[in-house]
Legacy VTK file of the C-alpha trace (Angstrom):
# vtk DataFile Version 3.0
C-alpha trace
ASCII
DATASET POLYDATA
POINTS 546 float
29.558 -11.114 -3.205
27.372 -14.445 -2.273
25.536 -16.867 -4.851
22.439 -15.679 -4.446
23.562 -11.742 -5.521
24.954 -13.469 -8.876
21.849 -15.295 -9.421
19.207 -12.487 -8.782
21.803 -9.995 -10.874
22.210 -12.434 -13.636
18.077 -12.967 -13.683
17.570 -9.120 -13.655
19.772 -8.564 -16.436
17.771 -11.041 -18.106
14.633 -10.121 -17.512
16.061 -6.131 -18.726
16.848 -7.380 -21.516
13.668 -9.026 -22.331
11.509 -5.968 -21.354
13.696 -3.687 -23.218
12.926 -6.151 -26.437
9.457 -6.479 -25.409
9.328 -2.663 -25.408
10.600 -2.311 -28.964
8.650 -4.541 -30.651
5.684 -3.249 -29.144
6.422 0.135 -31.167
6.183 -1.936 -34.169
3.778 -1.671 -36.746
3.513 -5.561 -37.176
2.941 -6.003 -32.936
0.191 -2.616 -33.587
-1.209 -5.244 -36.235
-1.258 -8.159 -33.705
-3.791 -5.889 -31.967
-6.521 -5.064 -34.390
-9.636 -7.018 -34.074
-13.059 -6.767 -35.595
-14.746 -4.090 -33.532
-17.507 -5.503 -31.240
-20.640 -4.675 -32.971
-22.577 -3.567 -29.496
-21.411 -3.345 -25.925
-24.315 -3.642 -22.740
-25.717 -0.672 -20.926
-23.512 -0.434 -17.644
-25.315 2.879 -16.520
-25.014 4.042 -13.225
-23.226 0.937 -11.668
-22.247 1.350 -8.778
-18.433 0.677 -9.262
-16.423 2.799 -5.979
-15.683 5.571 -8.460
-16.048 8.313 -5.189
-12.920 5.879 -3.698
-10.533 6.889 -6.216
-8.087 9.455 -6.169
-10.225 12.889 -6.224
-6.970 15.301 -6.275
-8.406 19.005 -6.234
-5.301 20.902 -7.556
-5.044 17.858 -10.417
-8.358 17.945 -11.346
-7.824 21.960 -11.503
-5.144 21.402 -13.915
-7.507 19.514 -15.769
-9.873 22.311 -16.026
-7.199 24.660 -16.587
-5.840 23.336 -19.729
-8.758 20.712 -20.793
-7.886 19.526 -23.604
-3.851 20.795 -23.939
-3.349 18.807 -20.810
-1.328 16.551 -23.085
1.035 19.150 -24.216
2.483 19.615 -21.051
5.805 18.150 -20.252
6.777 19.567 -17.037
4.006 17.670 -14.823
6.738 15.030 -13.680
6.076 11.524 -14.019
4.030 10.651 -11.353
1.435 13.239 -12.256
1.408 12.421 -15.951
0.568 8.459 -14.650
-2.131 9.480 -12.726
-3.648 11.897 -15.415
-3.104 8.407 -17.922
-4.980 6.510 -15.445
-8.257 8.774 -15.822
-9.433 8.179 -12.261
-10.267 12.637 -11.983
-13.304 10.956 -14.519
-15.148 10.239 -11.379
-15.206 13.855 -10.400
-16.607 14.844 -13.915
-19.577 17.390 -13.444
-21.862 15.221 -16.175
-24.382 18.423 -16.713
-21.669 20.578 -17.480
-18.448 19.487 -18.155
-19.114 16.435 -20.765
-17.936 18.036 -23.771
-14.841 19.012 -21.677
-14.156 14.904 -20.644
-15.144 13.959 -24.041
-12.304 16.242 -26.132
-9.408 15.439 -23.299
-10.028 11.669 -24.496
-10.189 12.586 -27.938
-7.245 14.299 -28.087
-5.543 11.215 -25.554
-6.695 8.802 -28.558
-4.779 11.001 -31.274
-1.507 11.000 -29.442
-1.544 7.665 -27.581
-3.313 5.123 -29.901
-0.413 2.710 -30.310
1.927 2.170 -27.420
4.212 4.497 -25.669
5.823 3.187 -22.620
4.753 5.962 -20.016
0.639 5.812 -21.080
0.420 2.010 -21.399
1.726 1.140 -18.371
0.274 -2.085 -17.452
-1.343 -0.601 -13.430
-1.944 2.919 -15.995
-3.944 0.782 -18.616
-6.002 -1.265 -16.139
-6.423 1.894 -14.342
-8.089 3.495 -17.870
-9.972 0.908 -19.038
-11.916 0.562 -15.774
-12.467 4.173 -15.625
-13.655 4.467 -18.572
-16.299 1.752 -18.571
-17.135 2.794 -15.454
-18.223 6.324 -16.654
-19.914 4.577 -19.836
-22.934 7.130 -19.402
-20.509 9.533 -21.596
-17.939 7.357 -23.142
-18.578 4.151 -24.688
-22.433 5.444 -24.549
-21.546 8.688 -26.096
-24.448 10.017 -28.478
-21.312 10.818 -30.995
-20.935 7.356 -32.777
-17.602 8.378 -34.418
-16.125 9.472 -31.333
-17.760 6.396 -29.504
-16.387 3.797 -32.302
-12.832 5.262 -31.514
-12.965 4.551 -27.707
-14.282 1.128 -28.519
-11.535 0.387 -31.110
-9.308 1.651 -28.352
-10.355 0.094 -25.041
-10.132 -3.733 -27.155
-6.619 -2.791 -28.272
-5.449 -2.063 -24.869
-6.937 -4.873 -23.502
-5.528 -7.276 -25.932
-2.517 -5.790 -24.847
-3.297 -6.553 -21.277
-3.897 -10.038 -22.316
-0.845 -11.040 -24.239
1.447 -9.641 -21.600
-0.132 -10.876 -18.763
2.284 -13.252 -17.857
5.060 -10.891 -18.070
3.853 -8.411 -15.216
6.182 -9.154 -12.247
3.821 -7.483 -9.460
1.740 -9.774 -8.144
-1.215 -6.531 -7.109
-0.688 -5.297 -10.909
-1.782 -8.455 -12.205
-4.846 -8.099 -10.025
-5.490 -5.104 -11.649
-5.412 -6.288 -14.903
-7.814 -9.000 -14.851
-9.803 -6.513 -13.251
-9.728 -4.144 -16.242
-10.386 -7.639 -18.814
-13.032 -8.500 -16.835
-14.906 -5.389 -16.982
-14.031 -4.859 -20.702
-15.217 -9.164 -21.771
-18.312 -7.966 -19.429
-19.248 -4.854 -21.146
-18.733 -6.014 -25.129
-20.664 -9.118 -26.719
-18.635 -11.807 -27.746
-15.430 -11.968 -25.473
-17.258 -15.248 -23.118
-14.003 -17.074 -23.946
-11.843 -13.837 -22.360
-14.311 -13.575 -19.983
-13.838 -17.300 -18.679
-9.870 -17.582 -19.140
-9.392 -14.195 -16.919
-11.479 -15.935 -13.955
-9.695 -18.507 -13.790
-6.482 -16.251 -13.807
-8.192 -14.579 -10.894
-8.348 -17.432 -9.157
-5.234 -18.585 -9.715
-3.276 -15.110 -9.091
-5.174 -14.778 -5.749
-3.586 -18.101 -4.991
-0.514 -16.599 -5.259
-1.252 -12.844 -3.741
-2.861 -13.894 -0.562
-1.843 -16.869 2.158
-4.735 -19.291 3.019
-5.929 -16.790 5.697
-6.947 -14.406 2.827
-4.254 -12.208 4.040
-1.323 -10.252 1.331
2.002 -12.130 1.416
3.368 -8.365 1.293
2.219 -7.529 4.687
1.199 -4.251 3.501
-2.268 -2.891 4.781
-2.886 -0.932 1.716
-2.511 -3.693 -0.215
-5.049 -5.360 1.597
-7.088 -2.349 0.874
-6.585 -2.166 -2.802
-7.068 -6.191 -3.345
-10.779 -5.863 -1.159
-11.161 -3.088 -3.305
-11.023 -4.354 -6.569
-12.083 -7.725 -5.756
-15.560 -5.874 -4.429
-15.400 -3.911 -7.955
-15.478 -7.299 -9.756
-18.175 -8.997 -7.757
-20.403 -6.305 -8.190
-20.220 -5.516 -11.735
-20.793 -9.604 -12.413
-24.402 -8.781 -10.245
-24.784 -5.652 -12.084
-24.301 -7.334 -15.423
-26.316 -10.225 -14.132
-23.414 -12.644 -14.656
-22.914 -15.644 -11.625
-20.440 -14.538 -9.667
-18.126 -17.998 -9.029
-17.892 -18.861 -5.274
-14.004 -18.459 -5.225
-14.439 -14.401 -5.180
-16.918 -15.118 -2.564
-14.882 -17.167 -0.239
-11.533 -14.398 -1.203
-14.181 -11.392 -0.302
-14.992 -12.344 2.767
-11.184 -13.412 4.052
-9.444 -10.569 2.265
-12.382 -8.634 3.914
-12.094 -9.686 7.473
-8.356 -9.009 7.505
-8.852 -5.782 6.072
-11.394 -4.897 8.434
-9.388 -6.006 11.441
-6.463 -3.643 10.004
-8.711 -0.225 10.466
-7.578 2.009 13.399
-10.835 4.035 15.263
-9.885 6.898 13.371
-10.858 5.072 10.110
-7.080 5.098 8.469
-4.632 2.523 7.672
-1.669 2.125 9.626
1.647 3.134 8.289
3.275 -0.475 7.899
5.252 -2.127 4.862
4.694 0.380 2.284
1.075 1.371 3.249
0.354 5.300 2.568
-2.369 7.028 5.508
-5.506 6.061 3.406
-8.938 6.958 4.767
-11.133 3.778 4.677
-14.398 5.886 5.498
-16.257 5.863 1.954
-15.118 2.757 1.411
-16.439 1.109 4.793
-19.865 2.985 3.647
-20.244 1.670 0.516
-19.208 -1.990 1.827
-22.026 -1.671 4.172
-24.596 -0.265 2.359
-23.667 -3.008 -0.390
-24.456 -5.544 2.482
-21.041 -6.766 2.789
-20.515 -8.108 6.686
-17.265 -9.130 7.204
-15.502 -10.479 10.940
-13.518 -7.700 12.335
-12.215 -10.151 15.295
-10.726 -12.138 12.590
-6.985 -12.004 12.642
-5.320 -14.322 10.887
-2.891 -11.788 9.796
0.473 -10.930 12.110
-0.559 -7.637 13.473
-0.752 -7.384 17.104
-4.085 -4.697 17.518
-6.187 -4.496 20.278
-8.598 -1.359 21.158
-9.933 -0.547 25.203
-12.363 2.370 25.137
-10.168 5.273 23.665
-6.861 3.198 23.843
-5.954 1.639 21.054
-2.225 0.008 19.773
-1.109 -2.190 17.278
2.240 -4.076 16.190
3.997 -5.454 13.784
4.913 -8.761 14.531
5.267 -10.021 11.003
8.275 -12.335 9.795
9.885 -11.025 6.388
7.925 -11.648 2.933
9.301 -13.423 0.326
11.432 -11.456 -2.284
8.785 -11.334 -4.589
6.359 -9.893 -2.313
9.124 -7.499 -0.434
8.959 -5.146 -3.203
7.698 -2.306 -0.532
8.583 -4.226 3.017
10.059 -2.096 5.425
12.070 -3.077 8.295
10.081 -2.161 11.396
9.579 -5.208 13.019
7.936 -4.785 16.425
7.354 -1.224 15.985
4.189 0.249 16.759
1.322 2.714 16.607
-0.633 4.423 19.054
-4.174 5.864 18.707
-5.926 8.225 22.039
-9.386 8.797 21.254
-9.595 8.449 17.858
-6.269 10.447 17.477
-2.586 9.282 16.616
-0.004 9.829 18.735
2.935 7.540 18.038
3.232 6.659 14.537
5.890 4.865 12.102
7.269 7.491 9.257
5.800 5.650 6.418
6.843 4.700 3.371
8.552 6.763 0.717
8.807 4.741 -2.726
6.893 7.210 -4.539
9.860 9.659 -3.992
13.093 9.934 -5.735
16.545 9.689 -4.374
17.575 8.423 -1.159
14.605 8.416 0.578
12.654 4.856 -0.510
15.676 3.258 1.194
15.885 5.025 4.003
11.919 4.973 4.265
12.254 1.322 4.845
15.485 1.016 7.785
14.316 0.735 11.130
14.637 3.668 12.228
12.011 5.336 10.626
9.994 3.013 12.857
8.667 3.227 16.538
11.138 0.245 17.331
14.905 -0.936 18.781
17.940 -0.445 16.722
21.509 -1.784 17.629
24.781 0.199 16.213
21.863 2.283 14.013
21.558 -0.928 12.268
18.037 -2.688 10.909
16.852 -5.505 11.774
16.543 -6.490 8.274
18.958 -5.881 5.644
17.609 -4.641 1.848
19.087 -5.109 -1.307
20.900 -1.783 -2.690
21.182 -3.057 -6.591
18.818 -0.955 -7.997
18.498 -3.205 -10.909
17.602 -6.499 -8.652
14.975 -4.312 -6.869
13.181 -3.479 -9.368
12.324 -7.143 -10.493
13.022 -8.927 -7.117
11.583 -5.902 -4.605
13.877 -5.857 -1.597
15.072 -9.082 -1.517
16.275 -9.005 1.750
19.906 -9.964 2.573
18.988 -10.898 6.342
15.938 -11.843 7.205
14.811 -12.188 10.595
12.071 -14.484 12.515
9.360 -13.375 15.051
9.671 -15.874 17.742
7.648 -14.788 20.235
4.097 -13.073 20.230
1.141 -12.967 22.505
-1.716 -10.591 22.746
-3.632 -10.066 26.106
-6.855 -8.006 26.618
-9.701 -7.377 29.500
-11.843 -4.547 30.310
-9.132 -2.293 31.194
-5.878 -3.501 30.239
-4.266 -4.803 27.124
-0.449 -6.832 27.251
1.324 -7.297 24.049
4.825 -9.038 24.700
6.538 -10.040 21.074
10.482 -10.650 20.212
12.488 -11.150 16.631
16.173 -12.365 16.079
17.011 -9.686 13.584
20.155 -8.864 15.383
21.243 -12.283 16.377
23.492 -13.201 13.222
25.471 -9.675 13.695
25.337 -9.047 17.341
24.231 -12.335 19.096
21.267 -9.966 20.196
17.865 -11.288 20.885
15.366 -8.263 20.837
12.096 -8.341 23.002
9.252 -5.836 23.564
6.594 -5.320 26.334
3.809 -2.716 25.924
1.546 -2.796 29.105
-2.016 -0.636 28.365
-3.549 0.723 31.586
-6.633 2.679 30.832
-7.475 3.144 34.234
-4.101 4.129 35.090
-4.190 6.035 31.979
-0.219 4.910 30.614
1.477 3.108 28.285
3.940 1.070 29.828
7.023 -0.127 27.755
10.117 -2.721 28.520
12.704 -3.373 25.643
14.963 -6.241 26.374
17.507 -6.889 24.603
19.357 -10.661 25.538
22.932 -10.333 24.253
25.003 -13.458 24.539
28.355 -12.326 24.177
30.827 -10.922 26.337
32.093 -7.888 25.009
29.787 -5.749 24.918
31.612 -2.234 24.601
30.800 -1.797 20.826
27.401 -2.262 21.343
24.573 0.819 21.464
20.581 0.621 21.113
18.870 3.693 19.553
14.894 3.513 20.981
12.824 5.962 18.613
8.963 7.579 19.022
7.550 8.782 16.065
5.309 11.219 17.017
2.662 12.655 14.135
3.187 15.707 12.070
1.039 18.244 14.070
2.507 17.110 17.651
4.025 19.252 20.212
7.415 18.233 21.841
8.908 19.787 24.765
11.704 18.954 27.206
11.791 19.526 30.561
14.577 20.125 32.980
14.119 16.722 34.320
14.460 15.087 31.366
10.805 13.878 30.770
9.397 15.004 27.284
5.863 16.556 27.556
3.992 16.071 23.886
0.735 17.768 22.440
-1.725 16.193 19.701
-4.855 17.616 18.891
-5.183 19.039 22.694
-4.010 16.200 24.004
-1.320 16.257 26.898
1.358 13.551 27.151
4.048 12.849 29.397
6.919 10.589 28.686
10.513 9.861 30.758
12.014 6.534 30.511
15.252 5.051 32.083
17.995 5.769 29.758
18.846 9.006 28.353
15.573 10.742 25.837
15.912 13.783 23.450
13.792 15.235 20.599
14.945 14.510 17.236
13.709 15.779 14.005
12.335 13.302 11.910
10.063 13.103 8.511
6.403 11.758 7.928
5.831 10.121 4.281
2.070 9.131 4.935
1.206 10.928 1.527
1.367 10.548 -1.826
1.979 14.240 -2.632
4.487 15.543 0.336
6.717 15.083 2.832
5.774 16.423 6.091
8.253 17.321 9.330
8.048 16.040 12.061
9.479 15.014 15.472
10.392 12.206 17.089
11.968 10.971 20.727
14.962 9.016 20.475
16.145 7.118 23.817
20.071 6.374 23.328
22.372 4.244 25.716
24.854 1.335 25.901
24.106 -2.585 26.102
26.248 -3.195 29.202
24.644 -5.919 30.189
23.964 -9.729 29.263
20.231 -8.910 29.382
19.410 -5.389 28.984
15.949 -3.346 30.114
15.157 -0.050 28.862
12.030 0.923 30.552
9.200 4.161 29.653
6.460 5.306 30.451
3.836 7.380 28.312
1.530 8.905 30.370
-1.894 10.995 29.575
-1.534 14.522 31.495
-4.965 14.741 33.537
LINES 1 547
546 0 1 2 3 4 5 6 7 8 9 10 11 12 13 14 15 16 17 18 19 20 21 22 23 24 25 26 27 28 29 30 31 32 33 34 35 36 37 38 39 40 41 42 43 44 45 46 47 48 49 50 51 52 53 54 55 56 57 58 59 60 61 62 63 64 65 66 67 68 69 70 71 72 73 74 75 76 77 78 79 80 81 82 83 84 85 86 87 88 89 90 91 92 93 94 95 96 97 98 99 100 101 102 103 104 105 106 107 108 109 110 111 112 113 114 115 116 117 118 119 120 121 122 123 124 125 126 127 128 129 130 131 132 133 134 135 136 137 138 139 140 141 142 143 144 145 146 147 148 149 150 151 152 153 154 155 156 157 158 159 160 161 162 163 164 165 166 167 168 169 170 171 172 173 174 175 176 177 178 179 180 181 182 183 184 185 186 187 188 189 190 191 192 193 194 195 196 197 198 199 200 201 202 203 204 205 206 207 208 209 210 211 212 213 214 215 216 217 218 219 220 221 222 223 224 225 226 227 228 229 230 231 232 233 234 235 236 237 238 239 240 241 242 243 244 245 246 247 248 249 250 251 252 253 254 255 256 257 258 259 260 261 262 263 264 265 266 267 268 269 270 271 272 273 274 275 276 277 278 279 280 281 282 283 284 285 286 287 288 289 290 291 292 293 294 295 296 297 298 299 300 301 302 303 304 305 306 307 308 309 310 311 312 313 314 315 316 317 318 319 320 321 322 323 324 325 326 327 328 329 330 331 332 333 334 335 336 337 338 339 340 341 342 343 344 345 346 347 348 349 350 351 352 353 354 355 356 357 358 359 360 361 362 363 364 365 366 367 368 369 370 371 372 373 374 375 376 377 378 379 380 381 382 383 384 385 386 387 388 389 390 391 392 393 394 395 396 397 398 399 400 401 402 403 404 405 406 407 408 409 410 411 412 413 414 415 416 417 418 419 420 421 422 423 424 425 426 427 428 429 430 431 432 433 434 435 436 437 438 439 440 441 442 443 444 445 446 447 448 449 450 451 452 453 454 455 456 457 458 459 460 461 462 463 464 465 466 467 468 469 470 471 472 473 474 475 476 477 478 479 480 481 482 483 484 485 486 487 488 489 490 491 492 493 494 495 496 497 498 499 500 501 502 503 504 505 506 507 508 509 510 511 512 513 514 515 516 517 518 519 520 521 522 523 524 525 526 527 528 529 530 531 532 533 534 535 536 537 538 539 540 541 542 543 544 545
């Protein structure tokens, strides 16, 4: 047990301790008190603003539940956790039929007011209430501008409460994105009721400020996590327009952010219009979103990469790598170990892919979500190349805070008409196994392969102990097959694929967590041998079946 274990335990007892207090005294009557304010006496007509409501999460069988049970939605108690959050958050408000199912929204809220007026951990989540409060001012047209004053008065009361709530605790959220959020939600609430200029300045600044802190000078997320990048862009867009909407300036910092959070972002989209499945990012489909960005007007520099993400795109080959060095802990609270690991796109289509991340799920799968393995990468002795955390309790205030780190000390990126060279290396191994790990993709469109070298640059002697594990994720709906020779033959989407490679290869099962709401088999091809050598090659080739 080393220093730093005692120090980030003792601080996460701490800080357990203070939430747990905070928690109590926010079911007190005097903190319920602390919240009351005179009721704005008019809030501004936010009509039909165009605020990315079609983005959010539009879940069919959720918002059939919805219709289901209306307004006894609340009475259910066997929903599970996460889908109790996301029926809190009110996002299913954006697929609200307006002609024909206001009544219905309007009594679900009204009977959400009657059990959830005064704070219960669960509904007031700080990402849940942000979440809320933006949804409904966003749908305004039949909430907060409700023809039924009493029930309209009640939301009011409500949405200030909540975000006075938001305010106080502010300083207490320990995820950097959820504070983003937040001010978000303030914003939109000191924007939409007269007399909260002094909110409406303070939060601003706290923008400003948290972006600081969120994002490097590049205007990239010190979590390395695309969907982060996606979620930042998102609401920073949300923000800026409203202020235009609401005929407000909008200060030049969100400008600047905008367009570097935006050019990163944009430089992250694979041709088929999803994220890739690094650091915690789920498969999100940027389409809409890229729509409304350009029919807003927003043009943002999709050669720009100041990020660490090795992408490059010939005709209908396209690849990109991690080649990221570790976040800090406080922005590791998602990081997964796949350093140098890559994805693979044919025409639009995926063919290699990483497994994704798991945190929404329970059990042993978050961790194992995040070792490299679940990566198209190198392991040595099925070790990663960075080592997590397991305290539980240290986690969840410190995210991962990794135990070894490891440094990227070699990347370069090569492209003409025809080819593209990516050659990168980390030292994630060198501190265990006096291993230096290097990796060579070679893109030949007019040979049609992928060629691959992994070198691996051991420097001591005995090397007997030593084994590499090489793994290719392949996607959900692929095809694997085996020949008698040994070469693996894989089918995507009517795609032929052929790969063999030096060293032993097999099929092994594997799982897929690019979604929210399952976990999908899949296959993989796992390349296995002995490091018998100072410097090691382990050669392949994936090859497109004419």
């Amino acid at each position: 047990m080393n220093l730093r274990f005692i120090r980030l335990f003792i601080y996460s007892i701490g800080n357990l301790i203070l939430d747990k207090i905070r928690k109590i005294y926010f079911t007190t009557k005097y903190y319920n008190n602390s919240l009351k304010i005179t009721p704005p006496s008019r809030s501004y007509d936010m009509n039909n603003v165009p605020l990315l409501l079609e983005l959010e999460d539009k879940n069919k069988k959720r918002f059939d539940l919805i219709n289901r049970f209306q307004k006894n939605i609340w009475k259910l108690d066997n929903l599970g956790k996460k889908h109790l959050s996301e029926l809190h958050k009110f996002s299913w408000l954006s697929q609200i039929d307006i002609k024909n199912q206001k009544i219905m929204a309007k009594n679900i809220i009204i009977e959400w007011l009657k059990k959830n007026q005064n704070f219960r951990e669960q509904t007031w989540h700080y990402r849940v209430t942000s979440s809320r409060l933006i949804f409904w001012i966003c749908c305004s047209h039949f909430t907060i501008r409700n023809d039924d004053m009493v029930f309209r008065a009640a939301l009011t009361n409500s949405i200030i409460k909540q975000a006075i709530h938001l305010n106080k605790n502010l300083k207490f959220i320990h995820n950097k994105l959820d504070k983003i959020f937040v001010l978000t939600a303030l914003i939109l609430v000191s924007v939409t009721f007269e007399g909260n200029q002094k909110l409406f300045q303070i939060t601003l600044k706290n923008l400003s400020n948290e972006l600081g802190k969120l994002i490097d000078r590049n205007g990239f997320v010190q979590s390395k996590n695309p969907e982060d990048q996606f979620w930042l862009l998102h609401h920073l867009v949300l923000v800026r327009e409203f202020l235009i909407f609401s005929q407000n300036t909008v200060p030049e910092f969100l400008d600047n952010n905008i367009q570097k959070v935006g050019s990163n972002f944009k430089s992250l989209i694979l041709s088929n219009n999803f994220l890739p499945l690094f650091n915690g990012a789920k498969s999100r489909d940027t389409t809409e979103f890229n729509k409304f960005l350009k029919a807003k007007n927003y043009k943002f520099d999709k050669k720009v990469k100041s990020h660490s993400y090795l992408s490059a795109k010939i005709k209908k080959y396209e690849i990109i790598l991690d080649a990221n060095d570790p976040p800090s802990d406080l922005n590791s609270q998602n990081y997964q170990a796949g350093c140098l690991s890559f994805e693979f796109i044919y025409n639009g289509t995926k063919i290699i892919s990483n497994c994704g991340s798991a945190y929404n799920f329970s059990g042993d799968l978050p961790y194992l979500s995040q070792t490299t393995a679940a990566h198209s990468t190198l392991t040595i002795n099925d070790t990663s190349s960075c080592l997590f955390q397991k305290n539980s309790l240290i986690r969840r205030f410190y995210g991962n805070s990794l135990v070894q780190k490891l440094k990227v000390y070699k990347k370069d990126l090569n492209t003409d008409k025809d080819t593209i060279s990516i050659i990168s290396g980390h030292n994630g191994y060198q501190k265990k196994y006096n291993a230096l790990y290097e990796r060579k993709i070679l893109i030949s469109e007019h040979e049609n392969k992928l060629t691959g070298e992994e070198l691996v640059i051991v420097a001591k002697k005995d090397l007997a102990f030593l084994n590499f594990s090489l793994r290719f994720h392949i996607v959900p709906d692929g095809k694997l097959i085996q020949t008698q020779g040994g070469d693996i033959l894989i089918s995507v989407d009517n795609q032929g694929w052929k790969f063999r490679s030096s060293h032993n290869a097999k099929i092994e099962e594997s799982l897929h967590f690019s979604s929210y709401e399952k976990i999908e088999e899949s296959k993989c091809i796992l390349v296995e041998g002995t490091l018998k050598d100072k410097i090691n090659n382990i050669n392949w080739i994936l090859e497109k079946a004419i």
